[in-house]
Backbone and ligand atoms as CSV (ligand in chain L), in Angstrom:
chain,resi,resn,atom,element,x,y,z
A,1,UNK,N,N,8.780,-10.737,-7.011
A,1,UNK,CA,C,8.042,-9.643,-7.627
A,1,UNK,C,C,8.681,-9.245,-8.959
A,2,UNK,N,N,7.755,-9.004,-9.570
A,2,UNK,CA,C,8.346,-8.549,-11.259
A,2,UNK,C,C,8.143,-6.704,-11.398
A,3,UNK,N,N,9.076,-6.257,-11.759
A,3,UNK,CA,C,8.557,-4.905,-12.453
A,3,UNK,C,C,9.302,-4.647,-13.285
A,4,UNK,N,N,8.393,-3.581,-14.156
A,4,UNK,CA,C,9.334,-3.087,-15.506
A,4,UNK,C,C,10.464,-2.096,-14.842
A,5,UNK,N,N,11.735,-2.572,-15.420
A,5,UNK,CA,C,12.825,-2.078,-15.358
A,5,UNK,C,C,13.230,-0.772,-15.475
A,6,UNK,N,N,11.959,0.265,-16.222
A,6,UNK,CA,C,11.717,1.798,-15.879
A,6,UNK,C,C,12.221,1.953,-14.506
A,7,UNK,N,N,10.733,1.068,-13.939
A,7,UNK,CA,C,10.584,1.677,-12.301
A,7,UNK,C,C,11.251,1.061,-11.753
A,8,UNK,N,N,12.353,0.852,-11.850
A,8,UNK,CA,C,13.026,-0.080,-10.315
A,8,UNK,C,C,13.415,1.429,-9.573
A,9,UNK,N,N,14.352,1.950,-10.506
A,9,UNK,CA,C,15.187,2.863,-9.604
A,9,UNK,C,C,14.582,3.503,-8.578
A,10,UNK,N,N,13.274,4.189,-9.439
A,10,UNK,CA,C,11.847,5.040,-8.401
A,10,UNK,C,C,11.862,4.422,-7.498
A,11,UNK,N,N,11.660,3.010,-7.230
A,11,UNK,CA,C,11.055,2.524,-6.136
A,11,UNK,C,C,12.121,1.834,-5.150
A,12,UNK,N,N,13.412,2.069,-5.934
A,12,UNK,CA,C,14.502,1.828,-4.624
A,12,UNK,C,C,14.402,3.050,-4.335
A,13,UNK,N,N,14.428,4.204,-4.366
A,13,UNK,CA,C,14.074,5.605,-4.353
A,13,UNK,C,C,13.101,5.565,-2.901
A,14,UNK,N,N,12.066,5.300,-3.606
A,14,UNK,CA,C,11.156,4.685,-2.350
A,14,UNK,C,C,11.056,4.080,-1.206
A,15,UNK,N,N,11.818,3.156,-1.483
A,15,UNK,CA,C,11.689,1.592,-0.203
A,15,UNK,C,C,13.525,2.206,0.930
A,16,UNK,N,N,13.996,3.040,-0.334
A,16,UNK,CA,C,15.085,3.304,0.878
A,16,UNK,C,C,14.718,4.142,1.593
A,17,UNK,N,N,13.967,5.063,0.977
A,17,UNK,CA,C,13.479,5.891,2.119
A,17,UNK,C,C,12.147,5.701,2.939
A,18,UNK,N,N,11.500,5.174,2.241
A,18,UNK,CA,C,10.287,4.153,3.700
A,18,UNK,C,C,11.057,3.262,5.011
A,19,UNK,N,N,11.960,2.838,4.510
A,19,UNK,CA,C,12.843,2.179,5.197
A,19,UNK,C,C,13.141,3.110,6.455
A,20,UNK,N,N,13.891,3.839,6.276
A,20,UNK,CA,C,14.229,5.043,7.005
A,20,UNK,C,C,12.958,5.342,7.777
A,21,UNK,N,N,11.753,5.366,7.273
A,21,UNK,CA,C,10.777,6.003,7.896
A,21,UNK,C,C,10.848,4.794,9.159
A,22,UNK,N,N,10.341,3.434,8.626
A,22,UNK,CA,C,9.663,2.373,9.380
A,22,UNK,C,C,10.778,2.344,10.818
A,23,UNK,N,N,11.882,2.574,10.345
A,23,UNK,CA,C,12.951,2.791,11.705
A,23,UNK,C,C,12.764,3.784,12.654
A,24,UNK,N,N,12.302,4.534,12.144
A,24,UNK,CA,C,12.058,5.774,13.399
A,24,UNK,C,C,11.004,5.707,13.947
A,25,UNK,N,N,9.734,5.135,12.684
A,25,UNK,CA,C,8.002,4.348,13.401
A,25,UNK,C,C,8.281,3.301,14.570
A,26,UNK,N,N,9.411,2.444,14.281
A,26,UNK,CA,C,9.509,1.254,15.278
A,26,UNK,C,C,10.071,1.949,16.814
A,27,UNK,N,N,11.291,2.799,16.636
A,27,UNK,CA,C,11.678,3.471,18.003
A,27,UNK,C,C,10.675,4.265,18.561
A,28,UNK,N,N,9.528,5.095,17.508
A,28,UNK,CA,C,8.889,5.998,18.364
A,28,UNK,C,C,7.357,5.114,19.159
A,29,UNK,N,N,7.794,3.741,18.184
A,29,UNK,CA,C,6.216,3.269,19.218
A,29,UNK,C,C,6.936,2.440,20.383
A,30,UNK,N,N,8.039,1.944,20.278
A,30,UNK,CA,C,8.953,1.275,21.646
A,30,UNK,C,C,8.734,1.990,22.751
A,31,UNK,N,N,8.822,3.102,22.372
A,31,UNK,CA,C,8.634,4.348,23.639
A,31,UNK,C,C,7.148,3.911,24.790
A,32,UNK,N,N,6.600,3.972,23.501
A,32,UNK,CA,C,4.734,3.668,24.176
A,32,UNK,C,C,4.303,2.152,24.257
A,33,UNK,N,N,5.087,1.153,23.905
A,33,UNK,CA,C,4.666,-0.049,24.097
A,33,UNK,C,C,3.503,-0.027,25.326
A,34,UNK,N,N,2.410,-0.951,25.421
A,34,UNK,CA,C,2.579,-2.291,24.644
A,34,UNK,C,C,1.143,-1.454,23.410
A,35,UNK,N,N,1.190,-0.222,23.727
A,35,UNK,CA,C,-0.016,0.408,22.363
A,35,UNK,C,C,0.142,0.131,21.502
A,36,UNK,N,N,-0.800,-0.577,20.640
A,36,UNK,CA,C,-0.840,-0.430,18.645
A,36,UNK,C,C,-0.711,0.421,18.271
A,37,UNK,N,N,-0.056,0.451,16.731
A,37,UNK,CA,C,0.434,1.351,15.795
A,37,UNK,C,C,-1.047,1.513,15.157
A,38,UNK,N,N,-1.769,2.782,14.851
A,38,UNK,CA,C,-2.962,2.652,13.931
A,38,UNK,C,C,-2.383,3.489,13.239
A,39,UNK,N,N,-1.852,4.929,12.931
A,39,UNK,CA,C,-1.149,5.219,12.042
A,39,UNK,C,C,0.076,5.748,11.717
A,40,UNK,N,N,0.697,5.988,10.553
A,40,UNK,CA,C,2.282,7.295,10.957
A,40,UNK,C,C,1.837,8.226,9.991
A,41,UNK,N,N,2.350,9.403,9.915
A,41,UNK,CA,C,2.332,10.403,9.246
A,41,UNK,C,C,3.799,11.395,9.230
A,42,UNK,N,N,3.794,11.138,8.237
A,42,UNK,CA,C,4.952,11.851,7.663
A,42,UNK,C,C,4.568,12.913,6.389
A,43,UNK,N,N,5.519,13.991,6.617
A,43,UNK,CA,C,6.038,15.055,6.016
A,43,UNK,C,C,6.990,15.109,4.710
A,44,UNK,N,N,6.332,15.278,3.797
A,44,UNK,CA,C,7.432,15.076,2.744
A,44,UNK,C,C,7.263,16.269,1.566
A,45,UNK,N,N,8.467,17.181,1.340
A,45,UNK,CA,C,8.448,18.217,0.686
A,45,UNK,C,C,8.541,17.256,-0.747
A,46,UNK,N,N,7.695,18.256,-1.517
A,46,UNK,CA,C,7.739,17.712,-3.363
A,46,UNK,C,C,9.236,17.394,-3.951
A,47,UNK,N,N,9.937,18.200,-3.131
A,47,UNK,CA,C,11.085,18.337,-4.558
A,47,UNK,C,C,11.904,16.915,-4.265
A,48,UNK,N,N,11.078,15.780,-3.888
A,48,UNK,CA,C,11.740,14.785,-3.516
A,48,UNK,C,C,10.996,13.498,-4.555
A,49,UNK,N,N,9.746,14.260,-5.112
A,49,UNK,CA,C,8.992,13.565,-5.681
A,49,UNK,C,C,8.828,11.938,-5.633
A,50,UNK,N,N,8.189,11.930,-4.283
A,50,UNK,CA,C,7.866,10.633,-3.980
A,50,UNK,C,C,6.366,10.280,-4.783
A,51,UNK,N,N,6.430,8.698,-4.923
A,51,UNK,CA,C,5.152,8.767,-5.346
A,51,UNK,C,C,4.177,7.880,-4.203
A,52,UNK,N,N,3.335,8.690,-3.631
A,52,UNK,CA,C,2.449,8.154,-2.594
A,52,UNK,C,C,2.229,6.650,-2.649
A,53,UNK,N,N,1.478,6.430,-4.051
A,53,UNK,CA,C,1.263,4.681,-3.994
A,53,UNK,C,C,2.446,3.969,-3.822
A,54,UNK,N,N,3.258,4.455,-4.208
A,54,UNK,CA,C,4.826,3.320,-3.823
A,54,UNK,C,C,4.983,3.506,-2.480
A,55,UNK,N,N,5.096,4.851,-2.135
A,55,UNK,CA,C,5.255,4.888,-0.316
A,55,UNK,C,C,4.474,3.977,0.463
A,56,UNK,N,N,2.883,3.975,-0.238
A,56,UNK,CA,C,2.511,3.251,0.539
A,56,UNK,C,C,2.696,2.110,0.397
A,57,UNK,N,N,2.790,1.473,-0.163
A,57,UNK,CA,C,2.922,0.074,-0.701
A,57,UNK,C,C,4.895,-0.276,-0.185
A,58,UNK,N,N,5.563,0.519,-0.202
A,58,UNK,CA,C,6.429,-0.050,0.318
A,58,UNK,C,C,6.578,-0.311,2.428
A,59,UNK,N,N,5.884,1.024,2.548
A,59,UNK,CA,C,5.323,0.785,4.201
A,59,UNK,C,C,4.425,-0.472,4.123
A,60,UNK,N,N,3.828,-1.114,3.339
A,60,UNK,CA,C,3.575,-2.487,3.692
A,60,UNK,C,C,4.090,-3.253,4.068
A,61,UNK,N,N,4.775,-3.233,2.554
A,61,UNK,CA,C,6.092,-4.348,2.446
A,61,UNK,C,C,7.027,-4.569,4.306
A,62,UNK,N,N,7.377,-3.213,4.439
A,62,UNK,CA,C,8.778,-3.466,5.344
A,62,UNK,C,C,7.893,-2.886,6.364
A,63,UNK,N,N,6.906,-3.161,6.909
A,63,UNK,CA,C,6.042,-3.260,8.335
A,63,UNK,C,C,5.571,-4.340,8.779
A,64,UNK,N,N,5.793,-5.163,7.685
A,64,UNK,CA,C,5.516,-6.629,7.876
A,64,UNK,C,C,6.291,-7.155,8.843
A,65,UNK,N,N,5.343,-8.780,9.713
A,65,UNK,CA,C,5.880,-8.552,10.949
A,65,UNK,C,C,6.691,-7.788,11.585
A,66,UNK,N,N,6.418,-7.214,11.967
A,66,UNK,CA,C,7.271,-5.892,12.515
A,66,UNK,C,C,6.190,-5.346,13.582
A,67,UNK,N,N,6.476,-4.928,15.076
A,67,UNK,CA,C,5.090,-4.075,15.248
A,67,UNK,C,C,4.204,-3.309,15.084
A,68,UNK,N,N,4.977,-2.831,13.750
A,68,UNK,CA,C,3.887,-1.627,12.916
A,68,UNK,C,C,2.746,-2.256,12.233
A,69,UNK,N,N,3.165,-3.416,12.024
A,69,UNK,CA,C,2.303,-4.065,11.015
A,69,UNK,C,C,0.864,-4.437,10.667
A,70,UNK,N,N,-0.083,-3.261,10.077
A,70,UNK,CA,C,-1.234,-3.341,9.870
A,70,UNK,C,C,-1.731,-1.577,10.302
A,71,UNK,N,N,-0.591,-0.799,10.654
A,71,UNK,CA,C,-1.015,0.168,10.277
A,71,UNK,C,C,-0.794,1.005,9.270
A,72,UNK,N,N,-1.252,2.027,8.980
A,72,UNK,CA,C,-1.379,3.223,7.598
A,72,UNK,C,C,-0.438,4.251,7.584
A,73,UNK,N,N,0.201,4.478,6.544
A,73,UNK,CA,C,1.054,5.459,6.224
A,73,UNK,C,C,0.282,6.730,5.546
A,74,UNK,N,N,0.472,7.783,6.266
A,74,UNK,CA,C,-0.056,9.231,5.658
A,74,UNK,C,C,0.799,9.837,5.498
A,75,UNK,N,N,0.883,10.831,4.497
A,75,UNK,CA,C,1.429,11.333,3.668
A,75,UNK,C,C,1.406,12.955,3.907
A,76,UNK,N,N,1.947,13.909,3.936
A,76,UNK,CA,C,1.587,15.144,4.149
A,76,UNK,C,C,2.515,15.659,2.961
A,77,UNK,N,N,2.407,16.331,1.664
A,77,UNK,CA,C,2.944,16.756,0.999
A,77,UNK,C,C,3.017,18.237,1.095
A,78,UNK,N,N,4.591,18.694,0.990
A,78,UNK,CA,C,4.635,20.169,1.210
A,78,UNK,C,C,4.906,21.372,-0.205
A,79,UNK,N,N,4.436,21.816,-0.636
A,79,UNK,CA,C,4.741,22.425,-1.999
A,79,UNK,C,C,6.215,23.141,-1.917
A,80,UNK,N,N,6.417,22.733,-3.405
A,80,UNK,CA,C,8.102,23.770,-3.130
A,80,UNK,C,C,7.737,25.106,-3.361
A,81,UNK,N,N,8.581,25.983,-2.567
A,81,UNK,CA,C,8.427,27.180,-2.435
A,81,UNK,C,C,9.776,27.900,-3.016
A,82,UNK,N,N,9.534,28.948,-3.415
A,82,UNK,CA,C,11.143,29.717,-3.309
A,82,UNK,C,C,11.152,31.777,-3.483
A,83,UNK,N,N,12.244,31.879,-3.357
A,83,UNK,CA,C,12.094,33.643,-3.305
A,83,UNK,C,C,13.353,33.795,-4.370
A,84,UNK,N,N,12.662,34.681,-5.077
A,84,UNK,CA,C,13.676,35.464,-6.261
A,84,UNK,C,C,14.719,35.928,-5.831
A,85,UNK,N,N,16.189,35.908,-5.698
A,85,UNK,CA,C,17.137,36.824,-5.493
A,85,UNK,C,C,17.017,38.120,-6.632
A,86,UNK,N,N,16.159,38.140,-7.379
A,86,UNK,CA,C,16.358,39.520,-8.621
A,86,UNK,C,C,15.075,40.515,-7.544
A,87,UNK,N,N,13.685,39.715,-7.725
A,87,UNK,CA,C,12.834,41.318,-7.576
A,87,UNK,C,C,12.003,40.215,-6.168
A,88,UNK,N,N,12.947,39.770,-5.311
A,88,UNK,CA,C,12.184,39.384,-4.097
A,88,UNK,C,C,10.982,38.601,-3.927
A,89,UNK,N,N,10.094,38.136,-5.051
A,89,UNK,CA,C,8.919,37.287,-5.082
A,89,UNK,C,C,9.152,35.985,-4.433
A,90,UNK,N,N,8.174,35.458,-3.506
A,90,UNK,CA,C,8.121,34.608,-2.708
A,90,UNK,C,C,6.773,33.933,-3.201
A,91,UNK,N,N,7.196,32.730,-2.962
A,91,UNK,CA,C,5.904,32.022,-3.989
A,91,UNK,C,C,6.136,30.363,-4.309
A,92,UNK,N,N,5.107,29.744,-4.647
A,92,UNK,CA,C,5.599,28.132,-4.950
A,92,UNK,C,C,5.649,27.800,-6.263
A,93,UNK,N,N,6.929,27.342,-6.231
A,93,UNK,CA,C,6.885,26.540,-7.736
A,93,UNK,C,C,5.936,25.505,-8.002
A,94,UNK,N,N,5.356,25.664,-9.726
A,94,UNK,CA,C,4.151,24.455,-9.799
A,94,UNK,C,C,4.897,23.694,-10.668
A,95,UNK,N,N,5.736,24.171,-11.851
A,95,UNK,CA,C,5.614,23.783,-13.259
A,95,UNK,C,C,7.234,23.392,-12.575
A,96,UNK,N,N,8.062,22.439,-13.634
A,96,UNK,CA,C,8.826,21.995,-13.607
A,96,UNK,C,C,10.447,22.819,-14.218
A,97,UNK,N,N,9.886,23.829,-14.411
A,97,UNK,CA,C,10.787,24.997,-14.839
A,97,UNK,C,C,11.065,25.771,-13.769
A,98,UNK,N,N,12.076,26.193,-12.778
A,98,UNK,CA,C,12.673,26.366,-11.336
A,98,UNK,C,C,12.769,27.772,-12.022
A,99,UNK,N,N,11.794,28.902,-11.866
A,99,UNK,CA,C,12.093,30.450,-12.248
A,99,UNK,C,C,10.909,31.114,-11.401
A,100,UNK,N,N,11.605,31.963,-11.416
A,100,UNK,CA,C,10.776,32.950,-10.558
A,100,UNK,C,C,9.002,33.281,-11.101
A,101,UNK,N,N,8.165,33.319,-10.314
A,101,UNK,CA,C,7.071,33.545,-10.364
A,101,UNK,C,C,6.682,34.682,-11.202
A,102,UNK,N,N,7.101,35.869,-11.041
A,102,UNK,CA,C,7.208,37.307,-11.359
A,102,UNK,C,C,7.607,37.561,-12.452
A,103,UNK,N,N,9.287,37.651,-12.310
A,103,UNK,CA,C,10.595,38.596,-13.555
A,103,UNK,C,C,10.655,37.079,-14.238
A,104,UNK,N,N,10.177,35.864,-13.912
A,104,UNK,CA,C,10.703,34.933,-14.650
A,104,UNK,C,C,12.555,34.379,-14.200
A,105,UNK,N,N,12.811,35.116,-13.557
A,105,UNK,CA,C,14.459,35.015,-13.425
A,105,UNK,C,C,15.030,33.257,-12.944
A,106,UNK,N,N,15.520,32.844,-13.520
A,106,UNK,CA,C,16.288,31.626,-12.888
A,106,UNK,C,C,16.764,31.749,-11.575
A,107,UNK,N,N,17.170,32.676,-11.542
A,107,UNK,CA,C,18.334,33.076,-10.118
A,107,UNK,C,C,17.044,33.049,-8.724
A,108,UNK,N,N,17.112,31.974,-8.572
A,108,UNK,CA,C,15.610,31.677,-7.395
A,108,UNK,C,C,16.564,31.045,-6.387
A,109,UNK,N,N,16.005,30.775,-4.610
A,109,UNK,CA,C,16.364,30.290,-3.716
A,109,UNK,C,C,14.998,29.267,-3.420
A,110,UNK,N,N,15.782,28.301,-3.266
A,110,UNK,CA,C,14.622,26.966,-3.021
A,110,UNK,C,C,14.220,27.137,-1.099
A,111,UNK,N,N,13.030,27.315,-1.008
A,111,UNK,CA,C,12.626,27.774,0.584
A,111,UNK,C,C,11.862,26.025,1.024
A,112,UNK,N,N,11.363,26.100,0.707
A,112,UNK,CA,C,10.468,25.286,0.758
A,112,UNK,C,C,10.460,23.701,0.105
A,113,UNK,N,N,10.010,21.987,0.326
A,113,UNK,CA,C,10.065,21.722,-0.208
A,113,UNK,C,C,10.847,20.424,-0.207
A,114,UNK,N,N,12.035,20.624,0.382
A,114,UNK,CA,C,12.986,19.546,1.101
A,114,UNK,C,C,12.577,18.755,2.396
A,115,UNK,N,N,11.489,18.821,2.422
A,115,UNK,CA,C,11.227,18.031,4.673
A,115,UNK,C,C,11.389,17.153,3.740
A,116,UNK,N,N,11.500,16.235,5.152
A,116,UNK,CA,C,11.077,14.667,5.032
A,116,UNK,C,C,11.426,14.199,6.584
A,117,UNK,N,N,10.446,13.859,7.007
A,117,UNK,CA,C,10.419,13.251,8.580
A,117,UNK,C,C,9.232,12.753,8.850
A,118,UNK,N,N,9.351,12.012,10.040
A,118,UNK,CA,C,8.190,11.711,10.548
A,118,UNK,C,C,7.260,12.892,11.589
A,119,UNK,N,N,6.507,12.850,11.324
A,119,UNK,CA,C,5.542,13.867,11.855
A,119,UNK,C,C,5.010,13.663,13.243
A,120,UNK,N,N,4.314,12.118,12.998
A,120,UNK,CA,C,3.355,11.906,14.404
A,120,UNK,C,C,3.323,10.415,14.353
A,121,UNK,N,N,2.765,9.656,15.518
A,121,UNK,CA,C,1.948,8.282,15.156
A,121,UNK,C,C,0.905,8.248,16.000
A,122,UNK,N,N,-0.059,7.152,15.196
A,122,UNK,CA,C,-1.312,7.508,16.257
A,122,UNK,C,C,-1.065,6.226,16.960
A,123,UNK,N,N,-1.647,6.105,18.008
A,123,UNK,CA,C,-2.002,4.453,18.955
A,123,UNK,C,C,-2.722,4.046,19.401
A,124,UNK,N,N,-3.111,2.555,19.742
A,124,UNK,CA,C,-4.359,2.573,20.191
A,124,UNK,C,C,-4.217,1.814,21.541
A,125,UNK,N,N,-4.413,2.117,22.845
A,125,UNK,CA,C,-4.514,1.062,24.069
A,125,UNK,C,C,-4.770,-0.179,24.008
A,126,UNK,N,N,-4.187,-0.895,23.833
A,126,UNK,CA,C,-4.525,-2.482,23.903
A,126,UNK,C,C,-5.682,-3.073,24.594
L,1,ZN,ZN,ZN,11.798,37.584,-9.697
């Protein structure tokens, strides 16, 4: 595979942590053998800024033969959130500037934003 040398890092970024995912997809369907994998769904707070098409595309990659292989990766994105330590505002960050909603204040607590796990998988009876 070729890519521009921008994106490698992103997408080791990516594939290490799909990786991680596909390991916990493989133990949690062992449990339920001999059911198919139809999907996983995972939880992933923004401030981790994954980018969905790589997620998915790397859950291809490393589901291959594997028993996951041929099902779908979903995505549940969680907005970052945070609360002012100055005038208490609770609220989600949109913009890429980490300040309070309100007074504007820097001095913010990050609430929200950090998950990352697996959520669920679906299966299907053989
Ligand atoms: Zn504030």
């Amino acid at each position: 595979m070729k890519w521009p040398a921008s994106g490698i890092v992103r997408r080791v970024h990516e594939f290490s942590i799909t990786q991680t995912i596909v390991q916990a997809v493989l133990a949690e369907l062992k449990k339920v053998q001999p059911s198919r994998l139809v999907r996983a769904r995972i939880v992933a707070g923004r401030l981790h800024q994954l980018v969905p098409a790589t997620l998915t595309f790397a859950y291809e990659v490393l589901t291959k033969d594997t028993a996951a292989s041929g099902s779908v990766l979903s995505v549940r994105n969680v907005p970052i959130t945070a609360e002012c330590r100055q005038c208490h505002w609770r609220g989600e960050i949109r913009d890429a500037l980490f300040a309070c909603g309100r007074c504007k204040s820097g001095d913010i607590e990050i609430t929200g934003g950090r998950e990352l796990y697996l959520d669920s998988i679906e299966v299907e009876q053989p």
